[in-house]
C-alpha positions in Angstrom: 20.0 -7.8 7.6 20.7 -4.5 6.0 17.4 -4.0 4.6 15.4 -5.2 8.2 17.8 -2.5 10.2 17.4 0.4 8.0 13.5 -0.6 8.2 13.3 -1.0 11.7 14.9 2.6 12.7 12.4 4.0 10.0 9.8 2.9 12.3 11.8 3.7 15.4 12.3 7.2 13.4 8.7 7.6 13.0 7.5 6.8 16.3 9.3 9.0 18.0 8.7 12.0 16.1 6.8 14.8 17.2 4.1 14.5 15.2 0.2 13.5 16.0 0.1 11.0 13.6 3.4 9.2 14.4 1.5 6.3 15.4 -0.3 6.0 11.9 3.0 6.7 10.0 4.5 3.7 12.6 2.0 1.7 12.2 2.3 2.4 7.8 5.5 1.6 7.9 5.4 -1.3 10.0 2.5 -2.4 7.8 4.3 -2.1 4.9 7.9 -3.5 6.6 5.7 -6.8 7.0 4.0 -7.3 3.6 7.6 -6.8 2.1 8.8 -9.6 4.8 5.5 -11.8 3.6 6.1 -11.2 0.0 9.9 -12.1 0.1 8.8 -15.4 2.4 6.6 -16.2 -0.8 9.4 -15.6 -3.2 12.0 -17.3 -1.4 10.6 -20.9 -0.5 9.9 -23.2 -3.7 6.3 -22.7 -2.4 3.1 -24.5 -3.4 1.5 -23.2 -6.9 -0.8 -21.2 -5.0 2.0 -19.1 -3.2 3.5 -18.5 -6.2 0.4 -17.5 -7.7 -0.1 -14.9 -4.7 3.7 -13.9 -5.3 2.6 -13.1 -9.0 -0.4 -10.7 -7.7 1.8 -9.2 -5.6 4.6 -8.2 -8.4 1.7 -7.4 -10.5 0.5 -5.0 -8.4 3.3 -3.5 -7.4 4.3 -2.9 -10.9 0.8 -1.3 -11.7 0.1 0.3 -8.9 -0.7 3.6 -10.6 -2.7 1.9 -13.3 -6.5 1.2 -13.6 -6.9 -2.9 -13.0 -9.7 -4.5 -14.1 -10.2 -8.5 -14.0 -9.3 -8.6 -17.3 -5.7 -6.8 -16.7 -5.2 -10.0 -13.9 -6.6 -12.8 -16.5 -4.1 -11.7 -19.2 -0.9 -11.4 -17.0 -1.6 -14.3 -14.9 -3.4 -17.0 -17.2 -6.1 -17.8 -14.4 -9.4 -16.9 -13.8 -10.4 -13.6 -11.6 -12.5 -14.7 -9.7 -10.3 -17.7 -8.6 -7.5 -15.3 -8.5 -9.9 -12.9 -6.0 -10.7 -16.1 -3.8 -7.4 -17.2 -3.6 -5.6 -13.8 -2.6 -8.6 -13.4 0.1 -7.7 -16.4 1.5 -3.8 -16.3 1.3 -4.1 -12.3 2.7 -6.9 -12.2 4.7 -7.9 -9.5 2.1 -9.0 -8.1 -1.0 -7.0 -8.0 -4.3 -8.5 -4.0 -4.4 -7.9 -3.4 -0.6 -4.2 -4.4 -1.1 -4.0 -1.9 -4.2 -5.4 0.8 -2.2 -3.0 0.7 1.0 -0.1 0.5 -1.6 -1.3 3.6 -3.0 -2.4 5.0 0.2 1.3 4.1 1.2 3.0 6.6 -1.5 0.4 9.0 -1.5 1.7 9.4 2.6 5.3 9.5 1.2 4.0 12.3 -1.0 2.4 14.5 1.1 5.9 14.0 3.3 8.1 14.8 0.5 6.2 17.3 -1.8 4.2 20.2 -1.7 1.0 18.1 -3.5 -2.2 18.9 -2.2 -4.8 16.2 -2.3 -5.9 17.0 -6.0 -2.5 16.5 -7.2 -1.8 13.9 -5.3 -5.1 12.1 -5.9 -4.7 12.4 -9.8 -1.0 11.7 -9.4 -2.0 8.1 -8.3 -4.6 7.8 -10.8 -7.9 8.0 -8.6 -10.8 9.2 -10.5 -11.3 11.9 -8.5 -10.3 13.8 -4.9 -13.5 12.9 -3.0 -12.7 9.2 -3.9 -9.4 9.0 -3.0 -10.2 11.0 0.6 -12.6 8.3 0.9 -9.5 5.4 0.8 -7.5 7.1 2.1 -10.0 8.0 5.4 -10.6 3.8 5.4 -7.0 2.9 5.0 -5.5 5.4 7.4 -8.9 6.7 9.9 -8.3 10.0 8.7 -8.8 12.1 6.0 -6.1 13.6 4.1 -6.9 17.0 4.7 -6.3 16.1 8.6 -3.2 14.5 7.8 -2.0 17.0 6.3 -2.0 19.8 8.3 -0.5 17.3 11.0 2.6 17.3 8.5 2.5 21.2 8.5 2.0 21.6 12.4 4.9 20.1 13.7 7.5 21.0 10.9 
């Protein structure tokens, strides 16, 4: 109950800030609020193989967030095939294993630009993107805007 209420006036919190983009860092938050909801579900109920299985490429990710994955990194740590793996998370999530990564570190790389002085090089190679111009490009399809924009949304109304 602690954990929902302390979630909930986050969101509250960001919606009613005076920013532009307090309906993107709502909506983040919210986003995120109910993946953590969905992933405890998982984790809670005995669940069939394949929600556990889904739990486990959850916690992977979460864990590696900052690494570079490849299908191999999933076959090791999980036992199963990738491509099964891919289906299976698709199906469970209604989306990719790679579009989960990328909101997760779309996520932090908001938190960073809240709480440090990064611009989007250092924030970019701080979440282990391979360059600027690709992570503006996730983070443009995550959010709908590019971090640039965001940005200066942060600096223009604190």
């Amino acid at each position: 109950r602690e954990y929902t209420e302390k979630q909930l006036s986050s969101i509250i919190h960001a919606f009613e800030s005076p920013s532009a983009f307090r309906a993107l860092q709502a909506c983040s938050l919210t986003y995120q609020f109910f993946i953590d909801l969905y992933s405890n579900a998982i984790n809670s109920q005995a669940g069939t193989p394949s929600s556990r299985t889904i739990s486990r490429i959850i916690e992977f990710l979460h864990r590696n967030k900052h690494a570079k994955l490849v299908s191999r990194d999933f076959e090791d740590a999980l036992e199963m095939n990738y491509a099964y793996l891919s289906a299976l998370f698709k199906k469970q999530t209604g989306k990719s294993i790679t579009a989960y990564k990328n909101e997760l570190l779309i996520a932090q790389a908001i938190d960073l630009f809240k709480t440090s002085n990064l611009n989007v090089t250092e924030v970019s190679s701080t979440l282990g993107f391979s360059n600027p111009y690709y992570f503006s490009r996730v983070f443009k399809r995550v959010t709908g805007v590019s971090p640039s924009v965001y940005i200066s949304e942060i600096y223009r109304n604190h």
